[in-house]
N, CA, C and O atoms as a GROMACS GRO file, in nm:
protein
  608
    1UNK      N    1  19.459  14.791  -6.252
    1UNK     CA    2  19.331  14.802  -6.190
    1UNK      C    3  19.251  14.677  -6.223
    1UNK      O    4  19.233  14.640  -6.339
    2UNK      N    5  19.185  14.590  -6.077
    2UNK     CA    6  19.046  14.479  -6.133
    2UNK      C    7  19.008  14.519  -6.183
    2UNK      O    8  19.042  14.635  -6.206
    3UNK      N    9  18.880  14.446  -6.261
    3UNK     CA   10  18.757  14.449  -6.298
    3UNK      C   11  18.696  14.448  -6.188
    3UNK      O   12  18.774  14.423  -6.096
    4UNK      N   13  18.545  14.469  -6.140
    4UNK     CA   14  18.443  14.493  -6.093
    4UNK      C   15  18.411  14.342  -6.058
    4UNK      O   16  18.441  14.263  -6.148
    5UNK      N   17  18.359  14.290  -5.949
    5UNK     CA   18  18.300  14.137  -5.919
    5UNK      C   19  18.182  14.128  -6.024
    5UNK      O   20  18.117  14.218  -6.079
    6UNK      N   21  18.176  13.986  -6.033
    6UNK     CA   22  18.058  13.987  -6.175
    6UNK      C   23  17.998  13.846  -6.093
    6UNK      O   24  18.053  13.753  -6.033
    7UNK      N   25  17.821  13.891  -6.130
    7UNK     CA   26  17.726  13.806  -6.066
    7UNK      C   27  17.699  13.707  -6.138
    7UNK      O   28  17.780  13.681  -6.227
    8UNK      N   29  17.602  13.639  -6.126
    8UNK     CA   30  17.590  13.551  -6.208
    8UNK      C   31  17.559  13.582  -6.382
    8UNK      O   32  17.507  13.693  -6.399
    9UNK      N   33  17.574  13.530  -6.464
    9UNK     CA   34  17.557  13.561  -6.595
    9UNK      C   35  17.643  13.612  -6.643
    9UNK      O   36  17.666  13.604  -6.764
   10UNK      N   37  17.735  13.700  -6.535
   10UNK     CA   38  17.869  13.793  -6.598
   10UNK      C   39  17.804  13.939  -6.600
   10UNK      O   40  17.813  14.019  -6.693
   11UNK      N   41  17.744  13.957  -6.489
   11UNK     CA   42  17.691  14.118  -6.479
   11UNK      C   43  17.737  14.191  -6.342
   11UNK      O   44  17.706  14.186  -6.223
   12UNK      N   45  17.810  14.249  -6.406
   12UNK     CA   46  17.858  14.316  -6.300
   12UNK      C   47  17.760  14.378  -6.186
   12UNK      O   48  17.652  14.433  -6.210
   13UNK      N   49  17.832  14.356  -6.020
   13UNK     CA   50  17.793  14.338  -5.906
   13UNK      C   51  17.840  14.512  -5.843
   13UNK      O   52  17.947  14.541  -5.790
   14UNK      N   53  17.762  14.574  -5.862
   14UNK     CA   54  17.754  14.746  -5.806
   14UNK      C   55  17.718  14.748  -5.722
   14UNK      O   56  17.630  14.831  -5.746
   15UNK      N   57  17.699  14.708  -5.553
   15UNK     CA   58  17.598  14.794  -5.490
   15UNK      C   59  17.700  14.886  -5.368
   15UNK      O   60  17.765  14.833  -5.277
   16UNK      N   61  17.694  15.001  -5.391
   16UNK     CA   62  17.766  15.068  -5.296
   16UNK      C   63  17.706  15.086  -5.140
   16UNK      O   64  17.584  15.079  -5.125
   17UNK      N   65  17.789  15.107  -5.031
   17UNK     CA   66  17.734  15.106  -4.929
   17UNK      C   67  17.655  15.188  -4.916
   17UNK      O   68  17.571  15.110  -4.869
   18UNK      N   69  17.595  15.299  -4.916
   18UNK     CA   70  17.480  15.343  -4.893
   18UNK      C   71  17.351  15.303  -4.950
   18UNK      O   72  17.250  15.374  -4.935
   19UNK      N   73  17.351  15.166  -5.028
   19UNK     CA   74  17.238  15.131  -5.048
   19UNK      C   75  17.232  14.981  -4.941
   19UNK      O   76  17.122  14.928  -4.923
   20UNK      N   77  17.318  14.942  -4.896
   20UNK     CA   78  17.323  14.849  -4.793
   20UNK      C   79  17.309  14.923  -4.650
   20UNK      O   80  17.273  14.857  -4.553
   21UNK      N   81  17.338  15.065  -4.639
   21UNK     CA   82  17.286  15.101  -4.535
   21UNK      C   83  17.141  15.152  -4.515
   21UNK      O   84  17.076  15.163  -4.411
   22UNK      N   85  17.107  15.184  -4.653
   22UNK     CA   86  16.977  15.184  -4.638
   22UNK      C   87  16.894  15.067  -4.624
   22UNK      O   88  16.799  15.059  -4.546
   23UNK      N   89  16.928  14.985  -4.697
   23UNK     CA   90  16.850  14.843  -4.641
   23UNK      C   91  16.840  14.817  -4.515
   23UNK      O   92  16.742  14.753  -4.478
   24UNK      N   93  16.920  14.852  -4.436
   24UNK     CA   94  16.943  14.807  -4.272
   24UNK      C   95  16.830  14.878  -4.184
   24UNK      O   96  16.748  14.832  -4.105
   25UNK      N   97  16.862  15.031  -4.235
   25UNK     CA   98  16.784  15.097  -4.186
   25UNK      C   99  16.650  15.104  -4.171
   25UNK      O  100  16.591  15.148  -4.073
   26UNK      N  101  16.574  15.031  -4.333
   26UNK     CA  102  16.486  15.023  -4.324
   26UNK      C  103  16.412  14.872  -4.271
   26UNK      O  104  16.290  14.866  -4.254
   27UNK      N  105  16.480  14.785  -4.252
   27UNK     CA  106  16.496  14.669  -4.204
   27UNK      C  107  16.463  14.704  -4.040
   27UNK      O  108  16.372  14.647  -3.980
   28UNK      N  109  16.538  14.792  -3.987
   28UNK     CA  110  16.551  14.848  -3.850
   28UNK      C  111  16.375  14.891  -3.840
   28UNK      O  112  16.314  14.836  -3.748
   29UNK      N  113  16.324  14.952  -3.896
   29UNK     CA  114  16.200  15.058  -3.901
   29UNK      C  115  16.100  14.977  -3.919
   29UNK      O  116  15.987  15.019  -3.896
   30UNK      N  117  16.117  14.866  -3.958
   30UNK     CA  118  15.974  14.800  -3.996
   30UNK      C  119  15.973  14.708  -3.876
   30UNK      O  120  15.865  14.675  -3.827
   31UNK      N  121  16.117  14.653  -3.812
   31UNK     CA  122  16.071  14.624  -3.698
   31UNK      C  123  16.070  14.697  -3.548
   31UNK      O  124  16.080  14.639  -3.440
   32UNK      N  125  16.063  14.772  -3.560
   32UNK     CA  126  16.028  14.860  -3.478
   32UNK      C  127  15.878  14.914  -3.440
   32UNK      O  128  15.816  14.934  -3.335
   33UNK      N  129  15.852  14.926  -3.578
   33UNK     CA  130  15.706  14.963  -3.624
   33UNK      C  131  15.597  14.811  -3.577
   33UNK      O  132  15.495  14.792  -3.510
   34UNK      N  133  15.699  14.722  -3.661
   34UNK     CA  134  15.597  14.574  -3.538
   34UNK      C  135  15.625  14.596  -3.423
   34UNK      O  136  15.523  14.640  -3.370
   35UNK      N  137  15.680  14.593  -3.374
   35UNK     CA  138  15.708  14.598  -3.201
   35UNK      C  139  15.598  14.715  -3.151
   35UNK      O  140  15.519  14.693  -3.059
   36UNK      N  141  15.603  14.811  -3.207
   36UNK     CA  142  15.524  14.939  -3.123
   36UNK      C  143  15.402  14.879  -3.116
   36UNK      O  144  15.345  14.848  -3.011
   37UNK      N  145  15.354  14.858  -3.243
   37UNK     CA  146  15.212  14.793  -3.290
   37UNK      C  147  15.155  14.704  -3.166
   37UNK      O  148  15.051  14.744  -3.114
   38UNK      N  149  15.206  14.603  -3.123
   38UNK     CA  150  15.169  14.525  -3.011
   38UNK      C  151  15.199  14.570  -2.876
   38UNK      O  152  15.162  14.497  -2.784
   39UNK      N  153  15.283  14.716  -2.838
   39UNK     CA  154  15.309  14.776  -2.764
   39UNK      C  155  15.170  14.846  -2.692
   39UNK      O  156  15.073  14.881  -2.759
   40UNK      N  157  15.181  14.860  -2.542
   40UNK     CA  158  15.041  14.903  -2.462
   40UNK      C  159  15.058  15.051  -2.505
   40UNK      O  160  15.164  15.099  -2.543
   41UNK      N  161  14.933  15.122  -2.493
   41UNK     CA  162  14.925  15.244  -2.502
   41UNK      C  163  15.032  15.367  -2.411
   41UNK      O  164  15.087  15.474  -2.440
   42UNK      N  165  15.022  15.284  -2.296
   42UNK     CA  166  15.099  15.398  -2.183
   42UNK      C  167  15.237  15.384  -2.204
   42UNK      O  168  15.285  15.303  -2.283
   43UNK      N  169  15.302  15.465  -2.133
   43UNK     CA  170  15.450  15.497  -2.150
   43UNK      C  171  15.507  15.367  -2.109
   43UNK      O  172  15.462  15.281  -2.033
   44UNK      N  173  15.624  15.373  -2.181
   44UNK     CA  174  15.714  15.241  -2.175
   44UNK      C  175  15.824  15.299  -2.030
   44UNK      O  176  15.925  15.367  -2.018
   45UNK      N  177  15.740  15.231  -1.949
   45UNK     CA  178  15.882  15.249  -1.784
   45UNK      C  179  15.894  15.114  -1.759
   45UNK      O  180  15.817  15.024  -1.795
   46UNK      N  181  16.030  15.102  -1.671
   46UNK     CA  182  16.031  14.974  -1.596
   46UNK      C  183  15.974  14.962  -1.496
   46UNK      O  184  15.944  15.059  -1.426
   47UNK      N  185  15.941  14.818  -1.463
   47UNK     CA  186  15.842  14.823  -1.376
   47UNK      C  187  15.951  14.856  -1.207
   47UNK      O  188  15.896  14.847  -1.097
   48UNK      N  189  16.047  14.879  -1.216
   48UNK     CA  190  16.131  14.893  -1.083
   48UNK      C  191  16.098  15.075  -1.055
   48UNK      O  192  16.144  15.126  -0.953
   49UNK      N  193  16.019  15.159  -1.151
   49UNK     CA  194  16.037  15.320  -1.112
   49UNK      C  195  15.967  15.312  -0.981
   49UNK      O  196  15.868  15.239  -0.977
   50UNK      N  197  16.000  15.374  -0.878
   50UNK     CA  198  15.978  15.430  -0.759
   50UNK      C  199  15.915  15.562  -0.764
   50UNK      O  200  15.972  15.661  -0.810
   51UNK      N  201  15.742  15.563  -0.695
   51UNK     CA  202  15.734  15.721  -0.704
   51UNK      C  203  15.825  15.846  -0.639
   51UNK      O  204  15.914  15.818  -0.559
   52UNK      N  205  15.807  15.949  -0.668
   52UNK     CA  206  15.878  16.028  -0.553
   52UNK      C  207  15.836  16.035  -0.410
   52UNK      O  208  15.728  16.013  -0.354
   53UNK      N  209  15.947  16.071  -0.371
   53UNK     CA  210  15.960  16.073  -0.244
   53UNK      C  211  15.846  16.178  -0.183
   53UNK      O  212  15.768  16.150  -0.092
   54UNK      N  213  15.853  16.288  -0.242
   54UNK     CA  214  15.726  16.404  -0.191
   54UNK      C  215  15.566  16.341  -0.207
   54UNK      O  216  15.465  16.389  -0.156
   55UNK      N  217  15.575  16.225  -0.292
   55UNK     CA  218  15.422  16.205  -0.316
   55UNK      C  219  15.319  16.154  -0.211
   55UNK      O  220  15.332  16.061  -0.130
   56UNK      N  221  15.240  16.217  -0.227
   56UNK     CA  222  15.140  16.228  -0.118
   56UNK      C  223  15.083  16.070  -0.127
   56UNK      O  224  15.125  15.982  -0.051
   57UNK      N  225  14.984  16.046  -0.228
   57UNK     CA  226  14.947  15.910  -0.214
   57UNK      C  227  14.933  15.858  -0.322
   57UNK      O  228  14.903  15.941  -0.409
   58UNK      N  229  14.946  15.713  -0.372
   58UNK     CA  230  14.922  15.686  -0.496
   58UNK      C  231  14.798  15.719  -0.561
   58UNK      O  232  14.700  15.739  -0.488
   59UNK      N  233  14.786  15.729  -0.690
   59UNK     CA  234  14.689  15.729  -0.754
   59UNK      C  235  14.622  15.610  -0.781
   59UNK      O  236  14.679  15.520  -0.842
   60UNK      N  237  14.485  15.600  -0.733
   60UNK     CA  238  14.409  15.469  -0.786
   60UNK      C  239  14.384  15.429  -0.944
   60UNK      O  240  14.371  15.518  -1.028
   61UNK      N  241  14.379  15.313  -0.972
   61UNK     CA  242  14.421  15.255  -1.118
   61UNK      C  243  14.267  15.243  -1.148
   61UNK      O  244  14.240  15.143  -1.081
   62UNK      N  245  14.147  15.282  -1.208
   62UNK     CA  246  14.024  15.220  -1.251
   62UNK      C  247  14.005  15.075  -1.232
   62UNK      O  248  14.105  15.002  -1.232
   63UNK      N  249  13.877  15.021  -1.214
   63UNK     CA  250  13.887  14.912  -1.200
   63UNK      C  251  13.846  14.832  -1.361
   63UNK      O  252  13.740  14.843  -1.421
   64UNK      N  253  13.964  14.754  -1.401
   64UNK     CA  254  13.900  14.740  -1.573
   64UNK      C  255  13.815  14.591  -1.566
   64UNK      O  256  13.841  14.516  -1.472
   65UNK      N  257  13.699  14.545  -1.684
   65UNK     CA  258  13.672  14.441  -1.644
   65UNK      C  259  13.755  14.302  -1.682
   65UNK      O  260  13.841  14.301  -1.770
   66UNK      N  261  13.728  14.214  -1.622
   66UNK     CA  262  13.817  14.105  -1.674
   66UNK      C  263  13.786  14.006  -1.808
   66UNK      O  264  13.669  13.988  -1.839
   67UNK      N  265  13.861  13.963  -1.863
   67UNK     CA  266  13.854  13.958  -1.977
   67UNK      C  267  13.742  13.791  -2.015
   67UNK      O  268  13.755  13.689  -1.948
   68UNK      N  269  13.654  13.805  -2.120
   68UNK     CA  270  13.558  13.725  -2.079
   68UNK      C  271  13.546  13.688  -2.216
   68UNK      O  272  13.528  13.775  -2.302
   69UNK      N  273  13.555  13.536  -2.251
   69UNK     CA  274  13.505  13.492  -2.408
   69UNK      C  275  13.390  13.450  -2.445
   69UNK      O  276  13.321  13.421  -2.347
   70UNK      N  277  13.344  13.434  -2.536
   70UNK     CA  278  13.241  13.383  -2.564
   70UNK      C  279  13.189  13.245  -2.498
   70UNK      O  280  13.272  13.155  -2.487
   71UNK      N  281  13.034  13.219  -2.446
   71UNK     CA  282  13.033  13.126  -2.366
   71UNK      C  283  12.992  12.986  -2.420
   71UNK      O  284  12.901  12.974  -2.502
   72UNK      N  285  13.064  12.877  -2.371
   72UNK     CA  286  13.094  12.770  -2.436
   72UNK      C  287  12.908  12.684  -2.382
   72UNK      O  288  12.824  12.618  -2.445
   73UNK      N  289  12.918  12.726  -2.259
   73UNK     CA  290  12.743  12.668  -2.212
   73UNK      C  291  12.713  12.817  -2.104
   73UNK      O  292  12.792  12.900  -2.059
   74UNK      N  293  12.566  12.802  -2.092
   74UNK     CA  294  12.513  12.863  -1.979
   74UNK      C  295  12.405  12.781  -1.936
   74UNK      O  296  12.348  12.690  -1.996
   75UNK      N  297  12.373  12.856  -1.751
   75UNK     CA  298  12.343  12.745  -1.704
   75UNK      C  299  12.216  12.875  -1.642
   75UNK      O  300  12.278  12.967  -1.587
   76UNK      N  301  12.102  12.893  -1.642
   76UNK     CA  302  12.023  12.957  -1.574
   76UNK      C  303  11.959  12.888  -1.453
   76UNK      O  304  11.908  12.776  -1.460
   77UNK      N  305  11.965  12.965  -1.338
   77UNK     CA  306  11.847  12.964  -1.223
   77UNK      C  307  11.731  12.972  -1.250
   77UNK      O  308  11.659  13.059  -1.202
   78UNK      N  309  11.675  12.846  -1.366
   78UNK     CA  310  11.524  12.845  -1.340
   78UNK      C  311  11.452  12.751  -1.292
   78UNK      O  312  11.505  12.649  -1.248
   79UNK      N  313  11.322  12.769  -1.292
   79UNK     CA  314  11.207  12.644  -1.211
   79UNK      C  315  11.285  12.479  -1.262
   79UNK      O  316  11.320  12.393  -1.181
   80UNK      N  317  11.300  12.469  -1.431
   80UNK     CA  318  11.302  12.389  -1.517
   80UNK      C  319  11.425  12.331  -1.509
   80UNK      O  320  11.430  12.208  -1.502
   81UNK      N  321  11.583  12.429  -1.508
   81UNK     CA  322  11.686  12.383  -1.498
   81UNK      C  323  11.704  12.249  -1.428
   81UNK      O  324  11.623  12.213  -1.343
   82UNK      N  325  11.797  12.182  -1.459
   82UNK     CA  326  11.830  12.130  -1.420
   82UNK      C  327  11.957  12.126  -1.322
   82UNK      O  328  12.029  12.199  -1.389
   83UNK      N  329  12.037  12.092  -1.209
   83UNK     CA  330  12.056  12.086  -1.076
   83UNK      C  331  12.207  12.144  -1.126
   83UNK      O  332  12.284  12.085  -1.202
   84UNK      N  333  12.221  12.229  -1.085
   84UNK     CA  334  12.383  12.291  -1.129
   84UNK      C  335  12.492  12.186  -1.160
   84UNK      O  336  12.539  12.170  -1.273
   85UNK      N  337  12.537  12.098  -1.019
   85UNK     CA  338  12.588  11.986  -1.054
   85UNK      C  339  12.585  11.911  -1.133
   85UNK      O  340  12.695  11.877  -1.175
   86UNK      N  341  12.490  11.861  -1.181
   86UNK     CA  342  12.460  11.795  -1.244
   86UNK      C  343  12.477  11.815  -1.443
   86UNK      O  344  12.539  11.755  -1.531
   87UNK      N  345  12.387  11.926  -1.438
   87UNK     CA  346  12.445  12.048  -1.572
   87UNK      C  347  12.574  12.027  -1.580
   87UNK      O  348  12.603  11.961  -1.680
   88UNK      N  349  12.706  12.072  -1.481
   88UNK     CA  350  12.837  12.112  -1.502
   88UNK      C  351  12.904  11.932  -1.525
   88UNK      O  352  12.994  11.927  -1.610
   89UNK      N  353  12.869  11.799  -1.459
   89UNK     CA  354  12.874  11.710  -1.499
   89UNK      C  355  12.870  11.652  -1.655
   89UNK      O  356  12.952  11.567  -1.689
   90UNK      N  357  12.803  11.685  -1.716
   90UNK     CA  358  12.762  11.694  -1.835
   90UNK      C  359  12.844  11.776  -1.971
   90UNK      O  360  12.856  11.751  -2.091
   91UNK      N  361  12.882  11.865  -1.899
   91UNK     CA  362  12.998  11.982  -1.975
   91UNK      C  363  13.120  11.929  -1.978
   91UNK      O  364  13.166  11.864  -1.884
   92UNK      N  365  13.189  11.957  -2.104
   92UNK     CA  366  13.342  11.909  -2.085
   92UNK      C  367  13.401  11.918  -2.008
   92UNK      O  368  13.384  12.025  -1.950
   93UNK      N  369  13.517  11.818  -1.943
   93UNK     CA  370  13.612  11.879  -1.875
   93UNK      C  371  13.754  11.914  -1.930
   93UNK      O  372  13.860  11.856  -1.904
   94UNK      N  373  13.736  12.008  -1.999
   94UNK     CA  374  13.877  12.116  -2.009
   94UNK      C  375  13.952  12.183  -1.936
   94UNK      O  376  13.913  12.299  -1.948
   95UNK      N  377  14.011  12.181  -1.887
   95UNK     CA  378  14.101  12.287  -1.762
   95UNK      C  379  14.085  12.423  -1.821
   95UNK      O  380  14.064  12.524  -1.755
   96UNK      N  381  14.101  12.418  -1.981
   96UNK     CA  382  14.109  12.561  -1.987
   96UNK      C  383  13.956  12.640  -1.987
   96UNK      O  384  13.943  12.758  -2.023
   97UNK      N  385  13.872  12.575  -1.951
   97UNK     CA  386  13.682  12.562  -1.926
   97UNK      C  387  13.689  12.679  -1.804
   97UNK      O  388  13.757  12.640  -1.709
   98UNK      N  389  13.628  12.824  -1.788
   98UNK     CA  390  13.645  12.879  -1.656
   98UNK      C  391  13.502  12.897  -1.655
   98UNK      O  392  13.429  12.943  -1.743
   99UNK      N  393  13.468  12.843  -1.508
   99UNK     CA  394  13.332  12.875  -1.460
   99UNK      C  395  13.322  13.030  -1.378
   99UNK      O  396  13.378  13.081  -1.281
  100UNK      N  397  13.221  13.069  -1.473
  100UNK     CA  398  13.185  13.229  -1.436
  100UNK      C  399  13.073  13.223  -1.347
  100UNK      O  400  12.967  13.198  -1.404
  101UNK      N  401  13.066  13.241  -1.209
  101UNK     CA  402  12.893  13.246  -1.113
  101UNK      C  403  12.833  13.422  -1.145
  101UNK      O  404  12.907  13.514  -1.112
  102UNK      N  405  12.762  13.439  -1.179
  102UNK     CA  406  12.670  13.563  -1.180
  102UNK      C  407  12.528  13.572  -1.126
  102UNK      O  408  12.425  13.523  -1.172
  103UNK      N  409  12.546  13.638  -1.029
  103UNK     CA  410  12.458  13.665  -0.957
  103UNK      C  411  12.386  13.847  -0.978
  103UNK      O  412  12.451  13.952  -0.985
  104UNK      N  413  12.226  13.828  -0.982
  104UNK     CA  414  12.183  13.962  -0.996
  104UNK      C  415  12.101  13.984  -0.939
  104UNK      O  416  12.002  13.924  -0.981
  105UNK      N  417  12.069  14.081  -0.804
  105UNK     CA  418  11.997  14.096  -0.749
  105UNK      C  419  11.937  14.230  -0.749
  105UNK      O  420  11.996  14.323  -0.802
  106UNK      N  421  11.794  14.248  -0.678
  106UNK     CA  422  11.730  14.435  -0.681
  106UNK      C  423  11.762  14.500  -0.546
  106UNK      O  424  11.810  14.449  -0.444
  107UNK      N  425  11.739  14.577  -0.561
  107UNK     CA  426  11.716  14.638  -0.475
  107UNK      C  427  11.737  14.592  -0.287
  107UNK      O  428  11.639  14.531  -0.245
  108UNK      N  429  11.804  14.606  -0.224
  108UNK     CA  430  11.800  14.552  -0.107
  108UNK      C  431  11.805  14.410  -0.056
  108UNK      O  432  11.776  14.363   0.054
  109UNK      N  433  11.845  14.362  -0.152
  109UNK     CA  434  11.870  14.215  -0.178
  109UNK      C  435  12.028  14.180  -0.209
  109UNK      O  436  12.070  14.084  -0.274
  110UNK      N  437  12.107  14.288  -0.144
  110UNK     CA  438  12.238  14.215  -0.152
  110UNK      C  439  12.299  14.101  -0.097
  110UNK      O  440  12.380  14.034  -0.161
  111UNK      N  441  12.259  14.071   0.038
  111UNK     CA  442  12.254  13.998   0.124
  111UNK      C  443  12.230  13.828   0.104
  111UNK      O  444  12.276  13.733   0.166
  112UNK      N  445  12.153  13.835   0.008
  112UNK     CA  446  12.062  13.717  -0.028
  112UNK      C  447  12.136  13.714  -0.185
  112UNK      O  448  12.132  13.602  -0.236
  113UNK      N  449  12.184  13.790  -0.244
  113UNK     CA  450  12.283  13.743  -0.336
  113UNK      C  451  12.363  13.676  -0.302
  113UNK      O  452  12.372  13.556  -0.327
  114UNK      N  453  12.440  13.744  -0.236
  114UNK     CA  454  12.594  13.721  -0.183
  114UNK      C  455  12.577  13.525  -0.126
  114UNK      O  456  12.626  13.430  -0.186
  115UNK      N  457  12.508  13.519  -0.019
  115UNK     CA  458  12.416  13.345   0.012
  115UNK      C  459  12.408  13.312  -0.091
  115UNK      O  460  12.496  13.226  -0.106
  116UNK      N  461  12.315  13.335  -0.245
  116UNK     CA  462  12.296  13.271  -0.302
  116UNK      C  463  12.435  13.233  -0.408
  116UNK      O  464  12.429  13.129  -0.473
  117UNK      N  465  12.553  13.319  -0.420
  117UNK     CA  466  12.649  13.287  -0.517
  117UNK      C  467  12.714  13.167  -0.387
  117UNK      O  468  12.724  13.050  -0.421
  118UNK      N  469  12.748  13.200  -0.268
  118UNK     CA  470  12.798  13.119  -0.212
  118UNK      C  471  12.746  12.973  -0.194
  118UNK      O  472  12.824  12.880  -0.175
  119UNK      N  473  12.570  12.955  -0.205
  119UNK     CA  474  12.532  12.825  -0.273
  119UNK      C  475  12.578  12.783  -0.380
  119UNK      O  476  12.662  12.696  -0.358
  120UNK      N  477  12.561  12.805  -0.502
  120UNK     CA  478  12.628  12.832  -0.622
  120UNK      C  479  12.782  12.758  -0.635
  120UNK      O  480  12.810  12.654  -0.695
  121UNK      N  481  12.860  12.835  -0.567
  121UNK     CA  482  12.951  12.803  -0.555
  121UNK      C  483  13.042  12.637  -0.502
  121UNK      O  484  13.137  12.573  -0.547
  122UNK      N  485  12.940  12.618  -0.376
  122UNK     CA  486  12.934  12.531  -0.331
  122UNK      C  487  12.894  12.382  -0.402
  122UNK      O  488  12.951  12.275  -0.382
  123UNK      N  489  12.770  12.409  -0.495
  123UNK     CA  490  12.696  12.294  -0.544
  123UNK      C  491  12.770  12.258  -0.667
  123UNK      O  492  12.756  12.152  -0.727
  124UNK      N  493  12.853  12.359  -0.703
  124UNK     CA  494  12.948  12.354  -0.836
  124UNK      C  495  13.016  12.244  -0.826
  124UNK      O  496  13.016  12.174  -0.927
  125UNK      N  497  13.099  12.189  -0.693
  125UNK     CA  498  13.181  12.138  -0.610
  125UNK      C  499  13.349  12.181  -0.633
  125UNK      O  500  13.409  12.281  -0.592
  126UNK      N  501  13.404  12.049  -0.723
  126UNK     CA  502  13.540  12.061  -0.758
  126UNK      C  503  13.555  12.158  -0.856
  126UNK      O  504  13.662  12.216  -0.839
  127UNK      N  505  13.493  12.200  -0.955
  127UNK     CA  506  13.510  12.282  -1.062
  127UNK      C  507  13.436  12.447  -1.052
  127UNK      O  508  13.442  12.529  -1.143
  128UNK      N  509  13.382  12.465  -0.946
  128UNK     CA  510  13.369  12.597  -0.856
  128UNK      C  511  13.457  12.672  -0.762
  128UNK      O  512  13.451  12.780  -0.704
  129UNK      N  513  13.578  12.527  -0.775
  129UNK     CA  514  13.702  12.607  -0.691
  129UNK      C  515  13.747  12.755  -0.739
  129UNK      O  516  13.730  12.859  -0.676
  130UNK      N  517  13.789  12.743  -0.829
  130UNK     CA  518  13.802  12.890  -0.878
  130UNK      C  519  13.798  12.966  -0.986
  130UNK      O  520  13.875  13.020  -1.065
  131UNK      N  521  13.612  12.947  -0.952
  131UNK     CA  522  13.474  13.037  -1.024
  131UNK      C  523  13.560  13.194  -1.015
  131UNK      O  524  13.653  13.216  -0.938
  132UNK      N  525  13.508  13.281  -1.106
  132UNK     CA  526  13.499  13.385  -1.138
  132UNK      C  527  13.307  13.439  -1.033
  132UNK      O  528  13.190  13.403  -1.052
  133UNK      N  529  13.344  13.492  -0.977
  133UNK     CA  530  13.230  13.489  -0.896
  133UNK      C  531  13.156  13.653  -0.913
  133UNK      O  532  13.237  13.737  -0.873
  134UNK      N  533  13.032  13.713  -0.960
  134UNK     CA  534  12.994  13.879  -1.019
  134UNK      C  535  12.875  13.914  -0.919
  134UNK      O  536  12.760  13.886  -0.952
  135UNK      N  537  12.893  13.953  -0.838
  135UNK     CA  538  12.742  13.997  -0.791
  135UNK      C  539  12.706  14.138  -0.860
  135UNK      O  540  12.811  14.201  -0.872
  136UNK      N  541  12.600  14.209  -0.908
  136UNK     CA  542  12.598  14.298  -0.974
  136UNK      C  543  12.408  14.330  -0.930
  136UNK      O  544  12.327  14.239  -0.914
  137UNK      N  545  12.383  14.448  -0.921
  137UNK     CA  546  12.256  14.498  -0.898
  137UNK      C  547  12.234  14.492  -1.039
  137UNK      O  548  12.313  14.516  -1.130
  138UNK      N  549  12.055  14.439  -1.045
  138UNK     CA  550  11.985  14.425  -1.156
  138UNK      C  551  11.851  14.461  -1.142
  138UNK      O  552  11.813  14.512  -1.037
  139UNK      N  553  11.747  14.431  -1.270
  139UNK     CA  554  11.606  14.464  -1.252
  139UNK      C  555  11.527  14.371  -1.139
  139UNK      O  556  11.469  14.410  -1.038
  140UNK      N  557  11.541  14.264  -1.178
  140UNK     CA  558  11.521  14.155  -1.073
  140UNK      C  559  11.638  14.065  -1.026
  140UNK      O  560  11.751  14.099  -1.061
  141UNK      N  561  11.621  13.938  -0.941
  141UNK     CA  562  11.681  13.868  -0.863
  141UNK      C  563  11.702  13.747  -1.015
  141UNK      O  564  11.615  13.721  -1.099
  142UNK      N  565  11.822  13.701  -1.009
  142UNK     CA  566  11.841  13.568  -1.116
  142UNK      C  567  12.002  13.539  -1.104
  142UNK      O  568  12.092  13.612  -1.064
  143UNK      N  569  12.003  13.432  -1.143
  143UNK     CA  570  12.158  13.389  -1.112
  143UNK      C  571  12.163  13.320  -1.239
  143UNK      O  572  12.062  13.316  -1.308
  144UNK      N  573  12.292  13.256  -1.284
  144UNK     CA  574  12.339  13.189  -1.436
  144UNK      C  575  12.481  13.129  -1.385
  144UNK      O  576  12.530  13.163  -1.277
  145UNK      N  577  12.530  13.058  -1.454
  145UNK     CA  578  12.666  13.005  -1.431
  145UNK      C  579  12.701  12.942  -1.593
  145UNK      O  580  12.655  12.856  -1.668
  146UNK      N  581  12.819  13.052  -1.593
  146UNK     CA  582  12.870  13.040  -1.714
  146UNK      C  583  13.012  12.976  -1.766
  146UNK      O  584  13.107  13.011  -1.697
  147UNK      N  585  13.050  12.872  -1.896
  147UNK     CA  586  13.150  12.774  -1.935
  147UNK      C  587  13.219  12.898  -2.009
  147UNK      O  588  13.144  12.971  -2.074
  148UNK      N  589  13.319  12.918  -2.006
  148UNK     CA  590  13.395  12.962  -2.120
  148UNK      C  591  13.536  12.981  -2.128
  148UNK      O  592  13.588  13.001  -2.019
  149UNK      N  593  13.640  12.978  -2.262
  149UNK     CA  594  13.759  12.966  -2.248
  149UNK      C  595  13.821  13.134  -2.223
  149UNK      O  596  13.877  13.206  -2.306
  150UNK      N  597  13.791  13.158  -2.096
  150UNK     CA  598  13.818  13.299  -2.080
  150UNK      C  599  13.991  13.301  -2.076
  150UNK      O  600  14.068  13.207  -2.058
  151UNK      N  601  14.021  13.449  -2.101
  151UNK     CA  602  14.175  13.439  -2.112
  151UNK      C  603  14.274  13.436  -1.972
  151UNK      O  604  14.385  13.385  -1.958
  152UNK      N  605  14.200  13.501  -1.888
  152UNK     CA  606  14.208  13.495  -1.745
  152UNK      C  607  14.181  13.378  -1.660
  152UNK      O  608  14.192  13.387  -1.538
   0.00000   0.00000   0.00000
């Protein structure tokens, strides 16, 4: 009969397989446990499932908002401002820079929003190509145009 393998120092080397299968296992579990962690809330399907055939109509998805960072400049619609163009001239040019137009109008004044983001838009020039554009009912009428490294 051998002796037993001997590790360094001359100490014998014991580890039987069920402690190497437990290592695996738990090796297995912790990454798993990362993976879930960054995993979305809803059920894990592929995106190829087909509803059924009996289903009447899809279900509408909420509308979520889009994702928006902290703003690098803002630009207000006031007396004082200075000329949109001109403002956004002045601002870095980063590609990863997204110009946000927000527009807020009252009451019966949708109309005259909607004109006014499409000015907006316009005076922006090259870097208004593709503004993030919000019309949204408010207390009063005001517009802003906002810099930021949004993720979207």
């Amino acid at each position: 009969m051998s002796a037993p393998p001997h590790g360094l120092y001359g100490a014998p080397i014991a580890m039987p397989w069920q402690t190497i299968l437990a290592d695996l296992a738990m090796i297995l579990f912790m990454m798993t446990a990362a993976a879930l962690a960054n995993a979305p809330d809803g059920p894990l399907l592929p995106s190829t499932v087909k509803p059924a055939p009996h289903a009447a109509a899809p279900a509408l998805r909420p509308i979520a908002a889009s994702p928006r960072a902290e703003p690098v400049g803002v630009w207000r619609d006031d007396p004082g401002a200075p000329a949109l163009a001109t403002w956004l001239a002045q601002q870095a040019r980063d590609p990863r820079l997204r110009v946000s137009i927000l527009v807020r109008h009252g009451l019966g004044h949708e109309r005259a929003a909607l004109a006014r983001a499409e000015t907006l838009m316009t005076a922006a020039g090259a870097r208004g190509a593709g503004a993030r554009i919000v019309i949204e009912p408010g207390q009063a009428d005001g517009a802003s145009v906002v810099l930021a490294y949004d993720a979207e």
